[in-house]
C-alpha positions as CSV (number, residue, x, y, z in Angstrom):
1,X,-55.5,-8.4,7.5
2,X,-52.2,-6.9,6.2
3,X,-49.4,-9.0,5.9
4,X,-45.9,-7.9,8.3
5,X,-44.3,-6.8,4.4
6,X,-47.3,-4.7,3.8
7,X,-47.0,-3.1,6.8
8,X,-43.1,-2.1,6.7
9,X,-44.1,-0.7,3.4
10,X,-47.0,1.2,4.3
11,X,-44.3,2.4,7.2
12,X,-41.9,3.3,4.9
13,X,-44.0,5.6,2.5
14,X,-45.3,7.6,5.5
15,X,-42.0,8.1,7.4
16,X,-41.8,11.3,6.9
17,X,-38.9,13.6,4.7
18,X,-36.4,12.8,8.0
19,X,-36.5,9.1,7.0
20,X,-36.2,9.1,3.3
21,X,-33.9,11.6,4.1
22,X,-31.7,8.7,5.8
23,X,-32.9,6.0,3.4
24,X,-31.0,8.4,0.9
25,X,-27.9,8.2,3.0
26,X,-28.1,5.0,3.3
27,X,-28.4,4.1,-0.4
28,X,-25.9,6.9,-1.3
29,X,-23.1,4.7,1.5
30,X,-23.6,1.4,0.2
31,X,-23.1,2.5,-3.9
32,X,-19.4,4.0,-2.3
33,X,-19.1,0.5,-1.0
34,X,-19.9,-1.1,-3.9
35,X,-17.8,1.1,-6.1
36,X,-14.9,0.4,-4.1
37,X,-15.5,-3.1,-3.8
38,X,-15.6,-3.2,-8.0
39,X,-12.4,-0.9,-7.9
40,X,-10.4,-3.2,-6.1
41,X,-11.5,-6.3,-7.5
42,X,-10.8,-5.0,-10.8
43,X,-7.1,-3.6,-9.8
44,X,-6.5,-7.0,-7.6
45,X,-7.7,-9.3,-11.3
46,X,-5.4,-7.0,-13.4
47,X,-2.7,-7.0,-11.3
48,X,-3.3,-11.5,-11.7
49,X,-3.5,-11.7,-15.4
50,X,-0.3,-8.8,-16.0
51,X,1.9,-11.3,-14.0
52,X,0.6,-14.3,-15.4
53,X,0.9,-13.2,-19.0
54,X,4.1,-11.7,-20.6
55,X,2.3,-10.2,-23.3
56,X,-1.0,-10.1,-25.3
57,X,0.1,-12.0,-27.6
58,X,-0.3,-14.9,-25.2
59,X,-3.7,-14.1,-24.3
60,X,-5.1,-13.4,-28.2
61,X,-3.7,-16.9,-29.0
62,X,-0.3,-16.9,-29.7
63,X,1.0,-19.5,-27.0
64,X,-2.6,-20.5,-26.4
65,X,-2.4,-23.5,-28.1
66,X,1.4,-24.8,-26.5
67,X,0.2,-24.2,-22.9
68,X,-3.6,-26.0,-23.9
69,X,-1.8,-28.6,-25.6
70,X,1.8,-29.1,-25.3
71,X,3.7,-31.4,-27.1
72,X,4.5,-34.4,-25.6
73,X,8.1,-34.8,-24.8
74,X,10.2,-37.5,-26.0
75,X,13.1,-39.2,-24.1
76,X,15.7,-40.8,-24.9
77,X,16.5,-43.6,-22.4
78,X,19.2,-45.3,-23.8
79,X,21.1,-41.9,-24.0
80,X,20.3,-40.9,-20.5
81,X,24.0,-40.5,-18.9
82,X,23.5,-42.3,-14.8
83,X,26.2,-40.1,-13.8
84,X,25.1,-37.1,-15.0
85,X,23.7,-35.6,-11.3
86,X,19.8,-34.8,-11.6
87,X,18.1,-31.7,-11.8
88,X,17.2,-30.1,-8.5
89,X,13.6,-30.2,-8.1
90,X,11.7,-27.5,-7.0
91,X,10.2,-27.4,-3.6
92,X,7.1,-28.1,-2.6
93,X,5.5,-24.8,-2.0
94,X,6.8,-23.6,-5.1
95,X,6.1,-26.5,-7.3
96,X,2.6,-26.1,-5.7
97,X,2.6,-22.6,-6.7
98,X,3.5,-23.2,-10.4
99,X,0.4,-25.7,-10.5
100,X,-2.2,-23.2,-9.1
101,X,-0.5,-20.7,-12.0
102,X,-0.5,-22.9,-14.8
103,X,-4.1,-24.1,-13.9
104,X,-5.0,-20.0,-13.3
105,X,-3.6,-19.7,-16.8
106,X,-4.9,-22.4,-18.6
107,X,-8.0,-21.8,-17.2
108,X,-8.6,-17.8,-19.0
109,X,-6.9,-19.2,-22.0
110,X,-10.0,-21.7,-22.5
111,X,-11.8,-18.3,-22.3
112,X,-14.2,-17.6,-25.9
113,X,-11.7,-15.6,-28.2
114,X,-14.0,-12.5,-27.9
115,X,-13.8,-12.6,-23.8
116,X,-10.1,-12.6,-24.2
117,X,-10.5,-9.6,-26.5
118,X,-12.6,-7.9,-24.2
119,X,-11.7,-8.8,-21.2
120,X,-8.5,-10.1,-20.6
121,X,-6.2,-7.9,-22.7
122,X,-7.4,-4.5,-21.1
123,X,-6.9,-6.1,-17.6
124,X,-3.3,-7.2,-18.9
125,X,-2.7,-4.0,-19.6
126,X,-3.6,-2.0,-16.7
127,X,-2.1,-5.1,-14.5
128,X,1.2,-4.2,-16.8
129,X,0.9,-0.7,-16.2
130,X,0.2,-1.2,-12.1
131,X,3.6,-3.6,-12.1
132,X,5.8,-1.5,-14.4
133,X,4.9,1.3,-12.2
134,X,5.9,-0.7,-8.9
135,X,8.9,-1.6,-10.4
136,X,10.2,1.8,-11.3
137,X,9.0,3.1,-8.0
138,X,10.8,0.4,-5.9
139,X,13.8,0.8,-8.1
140,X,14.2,4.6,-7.9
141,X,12.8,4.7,-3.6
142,X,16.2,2.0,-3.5
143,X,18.9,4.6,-2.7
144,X,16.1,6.6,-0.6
145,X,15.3,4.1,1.8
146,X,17.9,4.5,4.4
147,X,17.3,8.0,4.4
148,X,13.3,7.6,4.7
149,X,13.8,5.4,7.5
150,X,16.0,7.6,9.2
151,X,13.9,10.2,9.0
152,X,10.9,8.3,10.1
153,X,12.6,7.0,13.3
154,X,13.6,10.9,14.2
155,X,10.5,12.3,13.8
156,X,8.4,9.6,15.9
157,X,11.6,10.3,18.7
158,X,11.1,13.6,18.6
159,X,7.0,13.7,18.7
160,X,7.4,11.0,21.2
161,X,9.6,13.3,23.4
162,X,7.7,16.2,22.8
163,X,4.5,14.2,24.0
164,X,5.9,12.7,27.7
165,X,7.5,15.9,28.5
166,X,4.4,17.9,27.5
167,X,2.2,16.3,29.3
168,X,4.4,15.7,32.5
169,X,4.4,19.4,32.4
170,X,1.0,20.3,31.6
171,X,-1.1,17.1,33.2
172,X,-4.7,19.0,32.7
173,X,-4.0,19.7,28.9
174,X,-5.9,17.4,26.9
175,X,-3.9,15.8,23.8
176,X,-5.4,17.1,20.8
177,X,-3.8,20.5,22.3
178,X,-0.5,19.2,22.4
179,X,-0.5,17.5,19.9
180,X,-2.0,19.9,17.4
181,X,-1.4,20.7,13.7
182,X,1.3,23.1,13.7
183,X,3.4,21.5,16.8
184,X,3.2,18.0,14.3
185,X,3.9,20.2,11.2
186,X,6.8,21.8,13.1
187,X,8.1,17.9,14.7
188,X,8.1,16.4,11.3
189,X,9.7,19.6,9.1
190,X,12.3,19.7,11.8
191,X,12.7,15.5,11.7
192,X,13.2,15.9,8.0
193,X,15.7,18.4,8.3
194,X,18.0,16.2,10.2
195,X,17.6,13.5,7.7
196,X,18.3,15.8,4.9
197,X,21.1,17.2,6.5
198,X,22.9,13.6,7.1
199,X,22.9,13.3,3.1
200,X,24.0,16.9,2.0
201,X,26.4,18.5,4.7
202,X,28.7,15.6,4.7
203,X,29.6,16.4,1.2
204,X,30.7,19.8,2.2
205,X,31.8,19.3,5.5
206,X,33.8,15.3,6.0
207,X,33.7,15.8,9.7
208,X,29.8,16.0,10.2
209,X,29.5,12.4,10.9
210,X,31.4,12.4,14.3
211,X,29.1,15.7,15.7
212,X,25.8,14.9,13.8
213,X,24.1,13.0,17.2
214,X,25.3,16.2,19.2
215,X,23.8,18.5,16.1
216,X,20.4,16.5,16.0
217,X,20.2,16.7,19.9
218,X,20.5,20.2,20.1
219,X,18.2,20.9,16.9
220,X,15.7,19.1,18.8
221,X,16.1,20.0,21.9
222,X,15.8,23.8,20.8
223,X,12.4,23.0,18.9
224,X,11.2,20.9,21.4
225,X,11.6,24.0,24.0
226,X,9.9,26.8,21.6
227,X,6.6,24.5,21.7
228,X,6.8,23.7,25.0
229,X,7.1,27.6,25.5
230,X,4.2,28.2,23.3
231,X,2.3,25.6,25.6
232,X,3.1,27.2,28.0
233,X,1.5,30.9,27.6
234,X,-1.5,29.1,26.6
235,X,-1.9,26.9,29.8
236,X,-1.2,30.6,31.4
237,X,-4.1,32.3,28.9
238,X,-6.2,29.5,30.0
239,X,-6.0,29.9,33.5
């Protein structure tokens, strides 16, 4: 009597071409899975070691042996000044922090010297490369940020606006109509305009502050209207 394994198996092999055909689907998925998985593991593990290490140096061996085995500190007691005020300690959270790291990093350091080699100082220096990159990114978006947010709160006001009055308008017209490809394309070109415009033209012109509101309302009133209008010949091409 065949065993319930046996069975699936014997199952398997005469599914047909349609079911390996899935099986093969199936595999294919789960290796993009697992590929991704690997890809973020390895990006989240270099991103750890390039802020826990300054340097390879450190990792290879050359503070190895002062953060393994520090020297012990020596105090003099009969030189301690009372009235001098004490240190601030750190809080909690962060002292606890600075335990986890030091343990983190005392931990790979008791790595073999070859896993170091091997592993360690190539994630360091992809986990450098990821943070250096951050850093210049964040630094040069800085002066940018206003603007992107300005820009980002126009466009969802006008796509919002464009939305409720299309739809009040033209109940039966199902959303993916109204809010296609080019009316989005046309929203957010027209959003970014506006925030472009609040940097350049008041170089040019000083009194562009006081009528930008009334400039942005018209400039999106007008657009708003043209797609309406182009909604509107197709609700009347529809019918």
């Amino acid at each position: 009597m065949k065993t319930m394994k046996e069975r699936m198996q014997e199952f398997h092999d005469n599914a047909g071409e349609r079911h390996k055909e899935l099986d093969k689907r199936i595999t294919k998925i789960n290796r993009k899975k697992l590929k991704k998985a690997a890809v973020a593991v390895t990006l989240t593990a270099a991103v750890m070691v390039g802020s826990l290490f300054s340097g390879p140096d450190e990792i290879t061996g050359g503070a190895a042996p002062e953060i393994l085995s520090p020297e012990p500190i020596v105090m003099d007691i009969a030189s301690f000044d009372a009235a001098e005020p004490a240190e601030e300690e750190p809080a909690p959270e962060e002292a606890k922090k600075q335990g986890v790291r030091d343990r983190i990093r005392a931990a790979l350091l008791a790595m073999p010297y070859w896993a170091r080699i091997v592993i360690l100082v190539p994630l360091w220096a992809l986990g450098y490369a990821i943070l250096l990159g951050g850093s210049f990114l964040k630094t040069a978006l800085a002066p940018f940020a206003g603007v992107l947010l300005s820009a980002s709160l126009g466009i969802a006001v006008m796509v919002g606006l464009f939305a409720v009055t299309a739809k009040s308008l033209f109940p039966d017209m199902p959303w993916r109509k109204i809010l296609s490809k080019g009316n989005l394309i046309a929203l957010i070109c027209c959003g970014a305009a506006l925030a472009a415009a609040d940097v350049i033209v008041p170089r040019y012109y000083s009194g562009y502050p006081y009528v930008a509101a009334a400039v942005k309302l018209a400039a999106a009133l007008a657009v708003v209207n043209v797609l309406l209008a182009r909604l509107r010949k197709k609700a009347e091409q529809a019918a």
